[in-house]
C-alpha positions in Angstrom: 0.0 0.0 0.0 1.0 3.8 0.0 1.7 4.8 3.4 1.6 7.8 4.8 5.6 8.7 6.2 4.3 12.0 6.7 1.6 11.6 8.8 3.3 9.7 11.2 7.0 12.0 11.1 4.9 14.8 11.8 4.7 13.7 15.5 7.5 14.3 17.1 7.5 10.8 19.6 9.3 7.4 18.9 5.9 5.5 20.4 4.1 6.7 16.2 5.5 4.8 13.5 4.9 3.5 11.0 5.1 -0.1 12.5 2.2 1.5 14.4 0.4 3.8 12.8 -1.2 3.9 9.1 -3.2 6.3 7.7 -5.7 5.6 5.0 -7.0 8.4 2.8 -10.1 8.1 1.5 -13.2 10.8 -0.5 -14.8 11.9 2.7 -12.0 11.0 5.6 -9.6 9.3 6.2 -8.6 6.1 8.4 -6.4 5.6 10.7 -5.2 2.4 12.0 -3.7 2.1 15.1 -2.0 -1.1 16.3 -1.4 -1.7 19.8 -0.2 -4.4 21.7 -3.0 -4.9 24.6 -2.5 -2.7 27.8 1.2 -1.3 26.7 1.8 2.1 28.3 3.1 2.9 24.6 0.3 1.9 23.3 -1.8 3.4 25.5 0.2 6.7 25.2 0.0 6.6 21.0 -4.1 6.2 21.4 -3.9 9.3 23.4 -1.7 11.8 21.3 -3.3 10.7 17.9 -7.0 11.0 18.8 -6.3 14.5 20.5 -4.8 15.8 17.0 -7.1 13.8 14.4 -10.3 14.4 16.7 -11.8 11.6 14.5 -15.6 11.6 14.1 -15.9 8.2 14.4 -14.0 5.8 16.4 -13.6 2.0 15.6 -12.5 -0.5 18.4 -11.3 -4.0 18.3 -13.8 -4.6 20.7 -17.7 -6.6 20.2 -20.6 -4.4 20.4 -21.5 -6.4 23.5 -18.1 -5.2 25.5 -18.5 -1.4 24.4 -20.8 -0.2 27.6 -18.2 -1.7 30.1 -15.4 -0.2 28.2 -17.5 3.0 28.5 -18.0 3.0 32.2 -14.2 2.1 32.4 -13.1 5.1 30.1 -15.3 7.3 33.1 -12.2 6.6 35.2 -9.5 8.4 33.4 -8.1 11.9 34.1 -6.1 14.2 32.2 -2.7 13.2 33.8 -3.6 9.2 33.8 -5.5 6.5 31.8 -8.4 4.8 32.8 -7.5 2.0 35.6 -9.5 -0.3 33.3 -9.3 -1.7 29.9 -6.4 -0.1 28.5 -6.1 1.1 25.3 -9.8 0.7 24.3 -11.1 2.4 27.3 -8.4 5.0 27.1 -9.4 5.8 23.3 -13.0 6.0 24.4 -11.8 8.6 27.2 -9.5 10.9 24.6 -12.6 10.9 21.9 -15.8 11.5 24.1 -17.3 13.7 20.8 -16.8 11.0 18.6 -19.0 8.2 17.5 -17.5 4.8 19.1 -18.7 1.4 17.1 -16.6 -2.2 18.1 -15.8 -3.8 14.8 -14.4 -7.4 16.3 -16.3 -10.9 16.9 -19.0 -12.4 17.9 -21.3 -11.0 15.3 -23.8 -12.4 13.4 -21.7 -11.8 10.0 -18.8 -13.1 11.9 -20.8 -16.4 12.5 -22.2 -17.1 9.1 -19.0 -16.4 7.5 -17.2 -18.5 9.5 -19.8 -21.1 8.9 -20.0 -20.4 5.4 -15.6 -20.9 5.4 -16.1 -24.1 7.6 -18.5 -25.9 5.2 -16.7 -24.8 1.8 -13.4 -26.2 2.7 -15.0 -29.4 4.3 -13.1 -29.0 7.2 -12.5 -32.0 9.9 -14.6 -32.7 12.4 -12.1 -32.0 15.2 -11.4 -29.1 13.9 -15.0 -27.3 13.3 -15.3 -28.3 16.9 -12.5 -26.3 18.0 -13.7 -23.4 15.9 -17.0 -23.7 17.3 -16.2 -23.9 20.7 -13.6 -21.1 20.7 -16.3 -19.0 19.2 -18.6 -20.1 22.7 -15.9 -19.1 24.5 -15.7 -15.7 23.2 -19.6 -14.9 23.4 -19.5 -15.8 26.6 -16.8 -13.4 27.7 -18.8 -10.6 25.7 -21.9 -11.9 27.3 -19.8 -11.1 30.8 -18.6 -7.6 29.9 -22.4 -6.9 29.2 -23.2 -8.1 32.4 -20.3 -6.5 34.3 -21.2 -3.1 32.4 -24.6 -3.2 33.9 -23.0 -3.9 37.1 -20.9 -1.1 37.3 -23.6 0.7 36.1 -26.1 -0.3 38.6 -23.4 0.0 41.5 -20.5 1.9 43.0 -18.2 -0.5 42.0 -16.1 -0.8 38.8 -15.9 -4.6 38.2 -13.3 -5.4 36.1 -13.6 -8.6 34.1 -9.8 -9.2 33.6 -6.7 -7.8 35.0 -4.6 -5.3 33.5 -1.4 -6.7 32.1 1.7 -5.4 33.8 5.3 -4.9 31.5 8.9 -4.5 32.9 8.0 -0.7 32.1 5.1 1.9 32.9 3.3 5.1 32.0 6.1 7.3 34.3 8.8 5.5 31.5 10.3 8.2 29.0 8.6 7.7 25.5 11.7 6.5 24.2 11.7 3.5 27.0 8.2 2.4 26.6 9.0 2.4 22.8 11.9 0.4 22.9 10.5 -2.1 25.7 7.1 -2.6 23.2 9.0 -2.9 20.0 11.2 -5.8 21.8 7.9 -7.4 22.9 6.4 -7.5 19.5 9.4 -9.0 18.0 9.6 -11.4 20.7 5.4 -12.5 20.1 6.1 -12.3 16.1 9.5 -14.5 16.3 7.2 -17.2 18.8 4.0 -17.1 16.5 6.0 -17.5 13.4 7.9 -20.7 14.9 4.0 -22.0 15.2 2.8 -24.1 12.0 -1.0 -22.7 12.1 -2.2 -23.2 8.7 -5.4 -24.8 8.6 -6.0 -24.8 11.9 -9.1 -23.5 14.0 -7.1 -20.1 15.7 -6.2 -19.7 11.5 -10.1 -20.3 10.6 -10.9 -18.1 13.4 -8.5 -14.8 12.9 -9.0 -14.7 9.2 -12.3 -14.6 9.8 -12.3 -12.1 12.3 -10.1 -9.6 10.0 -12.2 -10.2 6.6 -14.9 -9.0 8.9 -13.3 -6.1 10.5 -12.4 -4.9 7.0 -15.9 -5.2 5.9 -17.0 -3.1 9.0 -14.7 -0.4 8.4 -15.6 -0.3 4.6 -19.0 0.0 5.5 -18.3 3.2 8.4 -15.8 4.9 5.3 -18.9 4.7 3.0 -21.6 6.3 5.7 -19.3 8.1 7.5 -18.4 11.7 6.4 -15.1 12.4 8.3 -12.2 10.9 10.2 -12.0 7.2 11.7 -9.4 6.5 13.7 -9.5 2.6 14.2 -8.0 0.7 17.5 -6.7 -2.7 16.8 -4.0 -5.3 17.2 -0.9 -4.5 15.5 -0.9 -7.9 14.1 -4.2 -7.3 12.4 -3.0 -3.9 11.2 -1.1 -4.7 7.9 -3.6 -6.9 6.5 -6.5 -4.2 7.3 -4.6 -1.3 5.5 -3.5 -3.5 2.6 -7.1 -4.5 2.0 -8.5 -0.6 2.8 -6.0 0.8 -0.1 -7.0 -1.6 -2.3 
């Protein structure tokens, strides 16, 4: 694709990259994707400083429509000298946007289930492995189906219940920018170089992921066409190549 050098050099901080950060242009707005790695003080920081200057109109989170209320009551928690306590990057892009339109483009959906379905019965897959699929996909309503009920929860109480724990790195959000850059770009090499030493072809978490992408790409299309502004989207950084080869397309 044709990146965008520019957009990214124009911020003056080693956590925007372009390993990170890729800007889509498009008739009525552009997209940015952001890839983060999940509660990474970098990360978090890079959600922060690019959705104070785009000021997007809409926002896009790898996140399911079902999680987006809890992520909302979590985003509550943040100030202006520190993130949310809660849900990391997500919450944190909620809590640097609140004027913008937040939507969660990730899995379970329904398009998510009859594609996958749809992939499943075309390529005649094995039984073991459609029940590996299938159950992976339980496994992941449910723990949307639990953020729903958590939201309500929190809603409904004085509490913040927190459905998972934050993850904690060998650096934090007092680091320098050029530490927490460093420390995140070692950790995604480290993931990348253990993933890649992983045959995964055919297999369910293959079936499952390709899915997932094909209809996070779908999703974004979609907001680009109805949307007239910026989107600044929120996802894995090992989803992010594939969505903004297949968004320049």
């Amino acid at each position: 694709m044709d990146e965008s050098p520019p957009f990214a050099a124009s911020f003056d901080d080693p956590r925007i990259t372009t390993q990170f950060c890729r800007r889509v242009p498009g008739s009525s707005g552009d997209c940015v994707l952001l890839g983060v790695v999940h509660d990474h003080p970098a990360s978090i920081a890079r959600v922060d400083r690019i959705l104070e200057s785009v000021a997007p109109d809409t926002v896009a989170l790898e996140l399911p429509s079902a999680a987006l209320p809890l992520y909302r009551a979590y985003a509550r928690d943040g100030s202006d000298d520190s993130p949310p306590r809660f849900g990391g990057e997500m919450s944190a892009a909620i809590h640097a946007a609140p004027e913008a339109d937040v939507v969660g483009i990730d899995a379970p959906n329904w398009s998510f289930v009859r594609r996958l379905v749809a992939r499943l019965i075309a390529d005649r897959v094995s039984p073991s492995t459609a029940r590996r699929v299938l159950s992976g996909l339980g496994g992941a309503t449910r723990e949307a189906l639990t953020c729903r009920v958590a939201a309500t929860l929190t809603h409904a109480t004085s509490m913040t219940i927190a459905c998972d724990d934050p993850i904690e790195y060998d650096c934090d959000h007092d680091d320098s920018p050029e530490r927490q850059a460093a420390h995140e770009r070692s950790h995604v090499a480290s993931v990348q170089a253990l993933l890649g030493s992983v045959a995964t072809e055919g297999s369910a978490l293959t079936y499952r992921d390709d899915t997932r992408e094909r209809c996070m790409i779908d999703r974004l299309e979609t907001l680009r066409t109805e949307t007239d502004g910026d989107i600044v989207a929120v996802v894995g950084v090992d989803h992010l190549g594939t969505l903004a080869d297949a968004l320049s397309a």
